[in-house]
C-alpha positions as a printed Julia matrix, in Angstrom:
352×3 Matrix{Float64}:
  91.68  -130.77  -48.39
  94.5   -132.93  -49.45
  93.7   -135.24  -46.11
  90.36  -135.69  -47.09
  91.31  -136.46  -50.17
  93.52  -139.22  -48.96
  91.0   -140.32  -46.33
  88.56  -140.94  -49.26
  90.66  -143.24  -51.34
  91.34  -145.06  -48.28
  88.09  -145.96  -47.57
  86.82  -146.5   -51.52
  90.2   -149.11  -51.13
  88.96  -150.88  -48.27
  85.4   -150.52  -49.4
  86.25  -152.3   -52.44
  88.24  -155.17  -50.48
  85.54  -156.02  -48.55
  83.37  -156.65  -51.21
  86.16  -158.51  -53.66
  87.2   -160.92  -50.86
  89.48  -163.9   -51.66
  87.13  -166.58  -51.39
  88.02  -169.22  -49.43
  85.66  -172.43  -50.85
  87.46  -174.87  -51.87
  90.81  -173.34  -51.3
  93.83  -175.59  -49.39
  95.26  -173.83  -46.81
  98.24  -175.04  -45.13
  98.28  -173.99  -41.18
 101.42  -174.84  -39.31
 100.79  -175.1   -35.22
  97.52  -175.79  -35.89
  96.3   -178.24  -32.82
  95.66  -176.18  -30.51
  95.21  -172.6   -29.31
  94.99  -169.76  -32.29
  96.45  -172.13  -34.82
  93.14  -174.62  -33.88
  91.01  -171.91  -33.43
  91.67  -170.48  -37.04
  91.14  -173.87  -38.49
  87.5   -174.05  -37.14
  86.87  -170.52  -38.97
  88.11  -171.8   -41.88
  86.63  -174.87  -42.41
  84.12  -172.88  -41.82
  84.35  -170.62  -44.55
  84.75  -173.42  -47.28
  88.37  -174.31  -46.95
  90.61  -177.72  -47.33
  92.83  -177.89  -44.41
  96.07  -178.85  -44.11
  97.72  -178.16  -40.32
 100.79  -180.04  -38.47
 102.08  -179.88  -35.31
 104.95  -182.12  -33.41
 102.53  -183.97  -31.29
 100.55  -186.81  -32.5
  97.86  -187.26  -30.05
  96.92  -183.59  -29.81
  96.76  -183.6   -33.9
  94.19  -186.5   -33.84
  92.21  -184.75  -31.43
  91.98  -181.9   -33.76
  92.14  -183.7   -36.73
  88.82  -185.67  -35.47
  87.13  -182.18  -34.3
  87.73  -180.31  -37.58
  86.53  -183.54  -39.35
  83.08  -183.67  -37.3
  82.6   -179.55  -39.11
  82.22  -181.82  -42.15
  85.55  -180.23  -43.26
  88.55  -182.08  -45.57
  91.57  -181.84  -42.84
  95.02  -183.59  -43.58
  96.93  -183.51  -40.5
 100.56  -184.05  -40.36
 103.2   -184.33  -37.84
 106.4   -182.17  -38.83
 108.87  -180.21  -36.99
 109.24  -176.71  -39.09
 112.47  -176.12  -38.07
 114.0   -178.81  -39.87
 113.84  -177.99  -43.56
 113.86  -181.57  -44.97
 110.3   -182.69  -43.08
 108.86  -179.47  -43.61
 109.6   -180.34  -47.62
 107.77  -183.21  -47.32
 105.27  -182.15  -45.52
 104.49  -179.62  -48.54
 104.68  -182.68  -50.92
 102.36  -184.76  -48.6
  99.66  -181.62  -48.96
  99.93  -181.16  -52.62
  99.92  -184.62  -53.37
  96.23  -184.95  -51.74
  94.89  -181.71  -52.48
  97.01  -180.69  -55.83
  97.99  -177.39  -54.51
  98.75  -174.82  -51.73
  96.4   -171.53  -52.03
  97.22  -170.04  -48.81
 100.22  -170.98  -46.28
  99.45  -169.51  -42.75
 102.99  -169.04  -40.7
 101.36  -169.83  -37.06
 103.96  -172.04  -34.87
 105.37  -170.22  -32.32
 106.44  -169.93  -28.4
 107.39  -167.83  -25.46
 110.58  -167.8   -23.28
 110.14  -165.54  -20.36
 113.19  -164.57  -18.11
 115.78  -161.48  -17.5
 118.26  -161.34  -20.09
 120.46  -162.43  -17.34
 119.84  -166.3   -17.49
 118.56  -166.17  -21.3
 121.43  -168.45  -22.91
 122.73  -168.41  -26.62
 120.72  -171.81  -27.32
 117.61  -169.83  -26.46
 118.0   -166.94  -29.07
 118.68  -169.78  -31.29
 115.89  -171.93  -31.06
 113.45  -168.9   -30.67
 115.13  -167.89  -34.18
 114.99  -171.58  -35.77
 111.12  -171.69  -34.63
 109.96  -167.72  -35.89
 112.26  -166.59  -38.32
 113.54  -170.3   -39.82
 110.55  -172.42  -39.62
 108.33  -169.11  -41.97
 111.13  -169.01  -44.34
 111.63  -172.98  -44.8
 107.78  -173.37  -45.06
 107.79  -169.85  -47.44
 110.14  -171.09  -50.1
 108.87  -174.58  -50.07
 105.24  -173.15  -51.48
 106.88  -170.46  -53.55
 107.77  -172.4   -56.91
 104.06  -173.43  -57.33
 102.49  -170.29  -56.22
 104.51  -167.94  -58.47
 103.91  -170.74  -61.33
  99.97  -170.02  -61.02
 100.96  -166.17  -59.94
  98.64  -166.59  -56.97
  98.82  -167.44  -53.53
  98.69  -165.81  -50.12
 101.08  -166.03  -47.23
 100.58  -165.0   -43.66
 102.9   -164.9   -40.97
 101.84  -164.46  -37.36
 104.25  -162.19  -35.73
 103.62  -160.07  -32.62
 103.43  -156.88  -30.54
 106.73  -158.35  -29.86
 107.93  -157.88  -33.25
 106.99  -153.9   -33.15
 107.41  -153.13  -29.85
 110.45  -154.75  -27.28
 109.16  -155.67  -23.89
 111.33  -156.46  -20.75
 111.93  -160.42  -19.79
 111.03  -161.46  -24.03
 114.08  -160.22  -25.07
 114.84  -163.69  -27.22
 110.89  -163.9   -28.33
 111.43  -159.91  -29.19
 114.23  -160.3   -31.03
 112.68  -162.94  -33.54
 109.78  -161.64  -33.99
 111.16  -158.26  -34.89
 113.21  -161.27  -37.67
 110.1   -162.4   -39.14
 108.35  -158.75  -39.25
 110.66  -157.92  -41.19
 111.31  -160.9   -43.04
 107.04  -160.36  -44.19
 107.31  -156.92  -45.07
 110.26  -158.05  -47.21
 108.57  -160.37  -49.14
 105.25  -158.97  -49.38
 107.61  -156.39  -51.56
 109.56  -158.7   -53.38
 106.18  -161.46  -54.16
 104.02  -158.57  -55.24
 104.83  -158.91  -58.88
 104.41  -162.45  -58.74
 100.61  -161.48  -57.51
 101.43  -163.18  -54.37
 100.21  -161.29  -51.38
 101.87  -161.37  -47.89
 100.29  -160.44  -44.74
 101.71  -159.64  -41.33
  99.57  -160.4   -38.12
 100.96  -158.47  -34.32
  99.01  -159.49  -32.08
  99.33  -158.7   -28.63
  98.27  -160.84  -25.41
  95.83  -163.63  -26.24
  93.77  -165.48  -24.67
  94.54  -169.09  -26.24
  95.12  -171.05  -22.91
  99.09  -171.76  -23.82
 100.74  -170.54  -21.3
 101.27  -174.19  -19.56
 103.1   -174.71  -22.65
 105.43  -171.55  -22.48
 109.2   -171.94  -21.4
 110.22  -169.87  -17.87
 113.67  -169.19  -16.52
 115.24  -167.81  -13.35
 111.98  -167.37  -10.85
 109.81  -168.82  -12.7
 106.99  -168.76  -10.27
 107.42  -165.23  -10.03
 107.73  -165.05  -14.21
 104.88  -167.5   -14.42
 102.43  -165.08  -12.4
 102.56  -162.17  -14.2
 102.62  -163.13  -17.71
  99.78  -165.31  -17.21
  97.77  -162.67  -15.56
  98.35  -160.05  -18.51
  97.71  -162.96  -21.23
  94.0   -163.66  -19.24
  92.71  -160.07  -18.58
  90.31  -158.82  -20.63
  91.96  -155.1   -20.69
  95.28  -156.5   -21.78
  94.28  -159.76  -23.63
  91.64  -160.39  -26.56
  90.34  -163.49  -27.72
  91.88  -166.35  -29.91
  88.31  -166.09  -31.74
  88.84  -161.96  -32.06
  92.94  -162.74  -33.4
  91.78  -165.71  -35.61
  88.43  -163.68  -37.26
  90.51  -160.43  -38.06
  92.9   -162.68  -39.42
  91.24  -164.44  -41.91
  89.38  -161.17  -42.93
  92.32  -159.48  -43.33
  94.43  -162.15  -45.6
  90.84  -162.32  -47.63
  91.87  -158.73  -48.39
  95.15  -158.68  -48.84
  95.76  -156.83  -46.38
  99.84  -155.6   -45.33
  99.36  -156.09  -41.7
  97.36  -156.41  -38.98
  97.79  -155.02  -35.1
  94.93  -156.54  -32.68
  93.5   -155.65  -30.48
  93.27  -151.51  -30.57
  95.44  -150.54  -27.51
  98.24  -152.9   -29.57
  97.63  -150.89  -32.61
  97.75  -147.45  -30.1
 101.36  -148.62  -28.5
 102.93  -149.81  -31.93
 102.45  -146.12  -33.33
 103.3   -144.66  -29.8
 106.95  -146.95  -29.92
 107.54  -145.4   -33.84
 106.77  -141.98  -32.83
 108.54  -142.0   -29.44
 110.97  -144.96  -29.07
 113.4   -142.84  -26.59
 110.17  -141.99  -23.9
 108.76  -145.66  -24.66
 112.24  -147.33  -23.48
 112.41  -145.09  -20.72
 108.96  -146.19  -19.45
 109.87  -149.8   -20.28
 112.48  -149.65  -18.5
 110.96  -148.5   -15.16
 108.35  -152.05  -16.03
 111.39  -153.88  -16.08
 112.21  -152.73  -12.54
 109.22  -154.39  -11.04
 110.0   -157.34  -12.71
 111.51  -160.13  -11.18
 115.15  -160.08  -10.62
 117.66  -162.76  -11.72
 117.92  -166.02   -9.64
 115.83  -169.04   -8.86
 116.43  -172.06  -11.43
 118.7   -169.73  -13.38
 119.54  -170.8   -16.86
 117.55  -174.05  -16.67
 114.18  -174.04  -18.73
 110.91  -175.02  -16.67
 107.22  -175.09  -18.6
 104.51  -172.96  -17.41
 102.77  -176.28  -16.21
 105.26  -176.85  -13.46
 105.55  -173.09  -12.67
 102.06  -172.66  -11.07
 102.17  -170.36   -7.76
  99.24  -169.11   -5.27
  98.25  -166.53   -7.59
  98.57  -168.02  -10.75
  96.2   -170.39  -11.69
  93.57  -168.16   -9.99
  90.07  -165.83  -10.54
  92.76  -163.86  -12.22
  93.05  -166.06  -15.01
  90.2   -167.8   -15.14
  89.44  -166.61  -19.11
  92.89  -168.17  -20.13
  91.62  -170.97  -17.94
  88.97  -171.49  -20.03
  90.18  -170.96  -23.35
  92.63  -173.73  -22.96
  89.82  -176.19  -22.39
  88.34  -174.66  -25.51
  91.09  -174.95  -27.53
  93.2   -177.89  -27.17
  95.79  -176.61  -24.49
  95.91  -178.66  -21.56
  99.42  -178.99  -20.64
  99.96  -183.35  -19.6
 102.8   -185.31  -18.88
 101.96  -187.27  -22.37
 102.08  -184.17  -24.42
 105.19  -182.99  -22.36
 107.1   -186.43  -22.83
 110.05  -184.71  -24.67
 110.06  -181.66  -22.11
 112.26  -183.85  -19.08
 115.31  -182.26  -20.34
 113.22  -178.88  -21.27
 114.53  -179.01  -24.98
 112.19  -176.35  -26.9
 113.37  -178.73  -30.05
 110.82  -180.72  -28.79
 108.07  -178.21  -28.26
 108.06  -176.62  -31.95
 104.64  -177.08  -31.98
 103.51  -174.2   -29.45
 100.8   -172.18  -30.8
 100.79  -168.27  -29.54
């Protein structure tokens, strides 16, 4: 009885969410990795639904080509190059916004990357940028909108986390580790910022297909690394959509929503890892026996673009393929100037 009970006000809760939606006309949001891949597919929703746009990225020629896309949806976009991880820019970047557009409504946390390798040639300068760029960047870019919002007591915050940041997978043990940072860094605040009627939604997604993988940092083989990852991020059984991600994001900030798990198996596997975290490292770690060993380029960094091998580009990932002609992903030596040395610093604009 007392289920039911519970089951009811659930639904009357969400029932009532979905008809008191956030409305989004006229709103500014500020989107951070927002050129390409989810980042540029959630500014197309958005404009869609009404919204002023604000989104930055580090590269200048893929922000004018999304800049001048958004713009032809008949949409008010500011675009504006920044590098998150370094407080003082992303300040300005907030002043830039509010100086056009008076105010920030909703801040979407997007920016993001992968590092794939063993543990074995993962360095301390990789844990460190991966933290800078998903724990750092969110927090800068958090308090910089805070004064404002919790002057008007309104506002809305979303940070896009991961699987990665509920459940630990072999060969992501950097990207794992700071994701499982800014998870909890959102629940955190969404705690804190409630009585300042400031609501604070987390978003774990798992694989999706956004076509960034050319972008992504490999170590050790990274052919080998390369092939698989881009094979699960372009399946349809392991992978969903950027569209899916970016729709049952925006519904779920409109509701103010805690968090979000997409797609359903990611959901499944999140509750599976609370529930049985001894038998789900167990079975992780037989994964990470199939997974390449150590070796190959070692410590040195190599993008995804210059990691190809027989099987990967292939029918295999032909959706991922695809989606990164959709969405503002192809990798080129232009937009890869900074990556000779493979410095992530110079990549902080990667969109997962």
């Amino acid at each position: 009885m007392s289920v039911g009970a519970l089951i009811a006000v659930l639904w009357v809760v969400r029932w009532w969410r979905e008809n008191h939606k956030y409305d989004l006309t006229g709103k500014t949001v500020l989107l951070t990795g927002g050129s390409r891949g989810l980042g540029l597919v959630m500014a197309r929703q958005l404009i869609q639904q009404g919204a002023r746009l604000a989104i930055c990225g580090r590269d200048a020629s893929e922000l004018e080509r999304a800049r001048h896309e958004l713009e032809q949806q008949s949409g008010q976009v500011l675009a504006l190059p920044c590098d998150v991880t370094d407080k003082s820019q992303v300040e300005q970047m907030v002043q830039q916004v509010g100086d056009l557009f008076g105010q920030i409504d909703v801040l979407i946390n997007n920016a993001g990357t992968d590092i794939v390798a063993p543990m074995d040639v993962l360095t301390m300068e990789d844990y460190d940028d991966l933290m800078k760029l998903h724990f750092w960047a969110p927090l800068y870019t958090t308090y910089a909108v805070l004064p404002e919002m919790r002057q008007r007591k309104a506002g809305r915050i979303v940070n896009i986390s991961s699987i990665g940041g509920k459940v630990v997978s072999p060969h992501m043990l950097a990207y794992c580790a700071s994701k499982f940072a800014l998870t909890g860094l959102s629940e955190g605040m969404r705690a804190e910022l409630a009585k300042d009627r400031i609501s604070v939604t987390t978003v774990c997604p798992g694989f999706i297909r956004t076509g960034v993988v050319d972008h992504g940092i490999f170590k050790g083989q990274h052919r080998k690394e390369y092939t698989w990852f881009s094979i699960a991020d372009s399946l349809p059984f392991l992978s969903t959509s950027a569209e899916n991600v970016a729709r049952q994001t925006i519904a779920a900030f409109r509701r103010g929503d805690a968090e979000l798990i997409v797609p359903f198996w990611t959901l499944i596997s999140a509750k599976l890892f609370a529930l049985f975290p001894g038998l789900n490292s167990t079975l992780l770690g037989w994964v990470n026996r199939l997974l390449p060993a150590s070796g190959g380029i070692g410590t040195e960094r190599a993008f995804g673009k210059d990691s190809h091998s027989f099987l990967s580009p292939s029918v295999l990932t032909s959706l991922s393929e695809r989606a990164a002609r959709r969405n503002n992903e192809i990798a080129t030596e232009k937009a890869d100037s900074a990556g000779a040395k493979l410095k992530l610093s110079n990549r902080m604009d990667m969109d997962r």
